[in-house]
C-alpha positions in Angstrom: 0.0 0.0 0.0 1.5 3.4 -0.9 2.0 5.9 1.8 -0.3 8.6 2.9 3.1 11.1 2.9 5.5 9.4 0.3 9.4 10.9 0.3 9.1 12.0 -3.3 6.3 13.1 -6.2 7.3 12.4 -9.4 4.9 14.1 -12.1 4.7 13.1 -15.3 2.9 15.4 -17.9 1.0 13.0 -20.3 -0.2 13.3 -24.2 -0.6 11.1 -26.7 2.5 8.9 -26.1 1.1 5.1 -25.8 3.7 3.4 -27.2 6.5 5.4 -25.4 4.5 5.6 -21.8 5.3 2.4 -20.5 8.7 2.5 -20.7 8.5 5.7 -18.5 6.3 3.9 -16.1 8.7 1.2 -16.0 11.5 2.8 -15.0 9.6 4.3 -12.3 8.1 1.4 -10.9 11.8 0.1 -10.7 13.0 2.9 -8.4 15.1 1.3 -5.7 13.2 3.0 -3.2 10.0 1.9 -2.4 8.8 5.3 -0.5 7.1 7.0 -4.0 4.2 8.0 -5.5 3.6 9.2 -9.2 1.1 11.3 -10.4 0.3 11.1 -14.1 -1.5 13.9 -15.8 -3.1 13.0 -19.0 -3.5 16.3 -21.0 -6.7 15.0 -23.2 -4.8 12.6 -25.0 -6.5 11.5 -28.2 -4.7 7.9 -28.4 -4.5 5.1 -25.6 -2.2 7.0 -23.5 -5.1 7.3 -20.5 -5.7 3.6 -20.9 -2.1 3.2 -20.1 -1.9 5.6 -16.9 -4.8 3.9 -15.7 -3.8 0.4 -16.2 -0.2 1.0 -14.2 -2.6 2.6 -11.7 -4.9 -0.9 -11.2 -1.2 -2.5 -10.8 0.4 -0.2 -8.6 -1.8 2.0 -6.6 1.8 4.4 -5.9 0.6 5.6 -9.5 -2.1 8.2 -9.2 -4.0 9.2 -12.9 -5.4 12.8 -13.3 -7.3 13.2 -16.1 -8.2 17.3 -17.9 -9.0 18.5 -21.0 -6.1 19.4 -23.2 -3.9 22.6 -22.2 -0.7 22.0 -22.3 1.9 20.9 -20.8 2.3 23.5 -17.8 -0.9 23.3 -17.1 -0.7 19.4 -16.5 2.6 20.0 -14.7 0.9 22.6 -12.8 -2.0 20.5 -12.0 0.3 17.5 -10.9 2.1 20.1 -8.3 -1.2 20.9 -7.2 -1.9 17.0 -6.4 1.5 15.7 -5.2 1.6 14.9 -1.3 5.2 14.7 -1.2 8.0 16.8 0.5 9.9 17.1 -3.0 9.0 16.7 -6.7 10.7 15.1 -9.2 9.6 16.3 -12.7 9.6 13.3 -15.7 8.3 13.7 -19.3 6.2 10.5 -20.4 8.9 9.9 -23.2 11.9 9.5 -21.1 13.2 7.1 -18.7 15.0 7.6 -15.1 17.5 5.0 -13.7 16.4 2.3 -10.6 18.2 4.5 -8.2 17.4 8.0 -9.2 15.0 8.7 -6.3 17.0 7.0 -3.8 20.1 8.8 -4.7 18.4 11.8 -5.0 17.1 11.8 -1.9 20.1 10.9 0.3 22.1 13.6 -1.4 19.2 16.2 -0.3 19.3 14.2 3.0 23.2 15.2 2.9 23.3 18.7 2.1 19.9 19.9 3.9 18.8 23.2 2.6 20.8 23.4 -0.7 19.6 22.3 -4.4 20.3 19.0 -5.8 20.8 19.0 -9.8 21.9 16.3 -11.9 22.2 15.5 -16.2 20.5 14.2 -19.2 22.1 11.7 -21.3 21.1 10.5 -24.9 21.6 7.1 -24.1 22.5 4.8 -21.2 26.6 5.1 -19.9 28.4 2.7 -18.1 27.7 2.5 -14.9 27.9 5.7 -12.7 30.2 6.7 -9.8 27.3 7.2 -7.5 29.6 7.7 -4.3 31.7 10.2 -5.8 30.2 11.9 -8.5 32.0 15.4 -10.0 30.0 18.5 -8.4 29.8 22.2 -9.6 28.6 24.6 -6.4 26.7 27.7 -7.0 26.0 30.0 -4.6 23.3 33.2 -4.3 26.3 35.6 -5.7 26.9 33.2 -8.7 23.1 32.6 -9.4 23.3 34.6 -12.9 25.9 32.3 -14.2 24.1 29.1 -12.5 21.6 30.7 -15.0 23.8 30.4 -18.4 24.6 27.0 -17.9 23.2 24.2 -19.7 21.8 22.3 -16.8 19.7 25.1 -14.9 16.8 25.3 -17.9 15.9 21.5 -17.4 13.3 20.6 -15.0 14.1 17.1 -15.3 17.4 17.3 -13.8 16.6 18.7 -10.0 14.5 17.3 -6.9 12.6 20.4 -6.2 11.2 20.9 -2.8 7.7 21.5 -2.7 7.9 24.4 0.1 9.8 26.9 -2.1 7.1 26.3 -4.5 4.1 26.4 -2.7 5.6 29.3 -0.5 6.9 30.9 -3.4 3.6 30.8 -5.9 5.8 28.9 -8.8 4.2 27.8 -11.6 4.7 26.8 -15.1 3.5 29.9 -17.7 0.4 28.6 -19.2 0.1 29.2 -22.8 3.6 30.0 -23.4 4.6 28.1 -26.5 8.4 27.4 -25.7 11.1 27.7 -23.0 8.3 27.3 -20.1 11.4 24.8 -18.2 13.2 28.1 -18.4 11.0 29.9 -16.8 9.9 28.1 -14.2 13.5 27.4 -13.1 13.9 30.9 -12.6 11.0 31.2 -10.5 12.3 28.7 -8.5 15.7 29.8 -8.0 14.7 33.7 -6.8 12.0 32.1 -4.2 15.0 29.4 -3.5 17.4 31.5 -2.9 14.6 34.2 -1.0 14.2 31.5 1.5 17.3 30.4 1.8 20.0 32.8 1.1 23.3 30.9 2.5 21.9 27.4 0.5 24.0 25.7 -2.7 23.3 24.7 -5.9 24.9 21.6 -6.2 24.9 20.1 -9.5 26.0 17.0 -10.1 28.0 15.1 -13.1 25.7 12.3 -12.8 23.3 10.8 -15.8 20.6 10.0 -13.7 17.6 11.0 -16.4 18.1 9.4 -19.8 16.7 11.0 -23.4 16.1 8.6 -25.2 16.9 9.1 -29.3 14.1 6.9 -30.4 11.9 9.1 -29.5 11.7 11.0 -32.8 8.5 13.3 -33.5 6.5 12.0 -30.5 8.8 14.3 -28.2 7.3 18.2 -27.7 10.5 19.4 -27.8 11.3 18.4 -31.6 8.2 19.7 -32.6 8.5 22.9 -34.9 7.9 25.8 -33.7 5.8 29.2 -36.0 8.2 31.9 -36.3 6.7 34.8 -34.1 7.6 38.6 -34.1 9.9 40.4 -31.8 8.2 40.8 -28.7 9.5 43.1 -26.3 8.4 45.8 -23.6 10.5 49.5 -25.0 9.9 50.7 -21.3 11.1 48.1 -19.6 14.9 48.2 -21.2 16.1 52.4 -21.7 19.5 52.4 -20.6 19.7 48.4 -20.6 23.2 48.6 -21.9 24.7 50.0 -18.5 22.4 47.2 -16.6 23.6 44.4 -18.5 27.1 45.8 -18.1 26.6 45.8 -14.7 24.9 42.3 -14.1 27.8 40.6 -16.2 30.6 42.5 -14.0 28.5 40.9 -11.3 28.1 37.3 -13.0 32.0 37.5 -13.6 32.9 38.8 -10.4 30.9 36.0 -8.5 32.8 33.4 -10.7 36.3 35.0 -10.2 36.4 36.1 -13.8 35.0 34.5 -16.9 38.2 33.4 -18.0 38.2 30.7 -14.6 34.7 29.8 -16.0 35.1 25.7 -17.0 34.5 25.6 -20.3 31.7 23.9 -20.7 30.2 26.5 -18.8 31.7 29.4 -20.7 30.8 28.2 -24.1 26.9 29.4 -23.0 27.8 32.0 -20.4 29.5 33.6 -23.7 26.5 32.5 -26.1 24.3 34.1 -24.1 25.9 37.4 -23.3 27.0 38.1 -26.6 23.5 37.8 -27.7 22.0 39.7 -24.5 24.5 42.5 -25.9 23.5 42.4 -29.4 19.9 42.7 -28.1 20.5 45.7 -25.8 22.3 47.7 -29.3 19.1 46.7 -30.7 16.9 48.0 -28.2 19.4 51.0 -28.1 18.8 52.0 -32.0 15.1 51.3 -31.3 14.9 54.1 -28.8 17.0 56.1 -30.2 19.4 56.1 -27.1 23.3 56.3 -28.2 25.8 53.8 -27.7 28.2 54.9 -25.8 31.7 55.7 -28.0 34.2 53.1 -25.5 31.2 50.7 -25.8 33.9 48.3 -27.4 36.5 49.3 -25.2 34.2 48.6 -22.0 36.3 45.7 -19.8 33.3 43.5 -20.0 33.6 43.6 -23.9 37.0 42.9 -23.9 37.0 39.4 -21.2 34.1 38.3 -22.9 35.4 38.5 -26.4 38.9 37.8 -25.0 38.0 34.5 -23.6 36.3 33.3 -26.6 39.1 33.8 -28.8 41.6 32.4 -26.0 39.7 29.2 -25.4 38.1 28.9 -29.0 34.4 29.9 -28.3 32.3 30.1 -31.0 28.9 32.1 -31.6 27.4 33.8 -34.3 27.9 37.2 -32.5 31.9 36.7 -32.3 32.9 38.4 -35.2 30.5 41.2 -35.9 31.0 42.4 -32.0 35.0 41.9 -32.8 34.7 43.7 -36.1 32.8 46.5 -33.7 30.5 46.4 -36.6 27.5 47.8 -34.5 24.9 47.7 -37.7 25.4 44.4 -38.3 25.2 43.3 -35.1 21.6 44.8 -34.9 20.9 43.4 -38.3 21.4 39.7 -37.0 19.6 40.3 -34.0 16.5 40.9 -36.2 17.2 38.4 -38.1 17.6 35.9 -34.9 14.5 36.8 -33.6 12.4 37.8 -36.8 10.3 35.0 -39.1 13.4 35.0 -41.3 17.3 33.5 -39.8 18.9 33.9 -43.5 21.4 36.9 -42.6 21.9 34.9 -38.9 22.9 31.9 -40.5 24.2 33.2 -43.6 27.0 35.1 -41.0 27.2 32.4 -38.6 28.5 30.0 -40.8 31.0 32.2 -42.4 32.5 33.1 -39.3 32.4 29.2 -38.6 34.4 28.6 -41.7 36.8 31.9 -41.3 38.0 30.1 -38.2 38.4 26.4 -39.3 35.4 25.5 -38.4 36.9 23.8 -34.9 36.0 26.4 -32.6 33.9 24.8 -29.6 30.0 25.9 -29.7 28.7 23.7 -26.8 
């Protein structure tokens, strides 16, 4: 019989994924600790995905079905929050797989370092068997939250045992109706009410493949479905003088990290990515509101370590050369083009700066 107060929640978002469900289930019902419960959302599915959730359900009564009419997948997220009983949620989509003892592990680690956040990876495809004693660990701490941020890891919701407190206590939810990068933003959320509560905790992420994405998964996954081209949306308001903010908040980031250039690289390929093209975007909203840039823009220290490092460890982005070049126009130009229905000029200049450098600069 399942508890009444299991140790963990793990929600799984369902739609229209029969044939890949019961592998998910599967590896849930194999967790190595018995102290569980699942909550399944089905999100109107139109196939014999519901069937499915149910069926586990009859097997295993751990495995609680929810059933609402179709509205995406933060609203079944959101409605599996509102349903889980447990101290901490674990997040899984319905086309992925978790290993036997990614609960248990989980859950001792949290049990370890009380108070602090406890991240993990994604792999493509099952590893050889993981150091589960020892594992490599990044630490984060409130100061170094921005860069925490920029990292691969921090957008996955998949990868973290949340605790349901901060959430609750903090009002985090996944945006409704928001078409992509709703992971994103609910991490976000979560880290500011986190770190609100807790202001001397840890991220402590972990180089451990826990949560496995599987490549067989083709079409049927949300995430390789194609996305319609959408206009630039902004707020003009919101971002006058954004160039001095974001030259401030990156002194900050690389401050907190004892300079970019001490950054792993793993990490600094997307701290860099992303800056470059948070720049690019603030010259953009800079022409658009007719503020000027200022004339040592390019001479600023933040432009130089962040364009330094790339070229010292080999850091490639589309953004590289045009900000080297100082070529403010065309830096604008590919913003529009990164962010407008058509990428041609984005692409069209990211792949001749690949091939000006040898085309074995590191992107990822």
């Amino acid at each position: 019989m399942p508890r009444e107060n299991p140790a963990v929640s793990i929600i799984v978002p369902v739609y229209n994924l029969e044939k890949l469900l019961p592998r998910c289930l599967a590896s849930i019902a194999a967790q190595t600790t018995p102290d569980w419960e699942c909550v399944l959302v089905d999100d109107g599915s139109a196939d014999g995905s519901l069937a499915v959730c149910r069926q586990w359900a009859e097997q295993d009564a751990r495995f609680r079905v929810l059933h609402q009419e179709n509205q995406g997948v933060s609203a079944a997220r959101n409605a599996g929050i509102q349903a889980a009983r447990a101290p901490y949620f674990l997040f899984v989509d319905a086309d992925d797989t978790i290993l036997p003892e990614t609960a248990a592990w989980a859950l001792e680690r949290q049990a370890r370092h009380p108070g602090d956040l406890i991240g993990w990876v994604l792999h493509d495809q099952t590893q050889t068997p993981p150091d589960f004693d020892a594992p490599p660990c990044k630490q984060y701490t409130k100061d170094q939250l921005q860069a925490y941020i920029f990292t691969v890891p921090s957008a996955n919701v998949t990868n973290k045992l949340f605790d349901a407190s901060v959430i609750r206590q903090g009002g985090v939810q996944y945006p409704v109706g928001q078409p992509r990068g709703e992971d994103m933003q609910f991490c976000i959320a979560y880290f500011h009410a986190f770190f609100a509560a807790r202001p001397d905790a840890i991220v402590r992420q972990y180089d451990l493949p826990l949560y496995i994405v599987h490549g067989d998964n083709g079409a049927e996954r949300a995430s390789k479905k194609a996305v319609a081209a959408h206009p630039i949306e902004w707020e003009p308001e919101q971002f006058r003088g954004y160039l001095a903010v974001l030259r401030q908040e990156y002194r900050q980031m690389s401050d907190s990290m004892g300079g970019l250039d001490a950054v792993p690289v793993e990490d600094a390929v997307n701290l860099c990515r992303q800056y470059c093209r948070r720049f690019a975007f603030a010259l953009w909203a800079a022409h658009q509101l007719g503020e000027p840039v200022p004339r040592d823009f390019y001479r600023w220290p933040e432009i130089r370590e962040l364009l330094g490092v790339m070229g010292k460890k080999k850091l490639y982005n589309a953004y590289y050369w045009p900000l080297r070049m100082q070529c403010t126009p065309l830096v604008r130009a590919m913003y529009q083009s990164d962010e407008s229905d058509s990428k041609k000029l984005f692409w069209k200049v990211y792949w001749l700066g690949w091939y000006a450098l040898g085309g074995k600069w590191r992107t990822r």
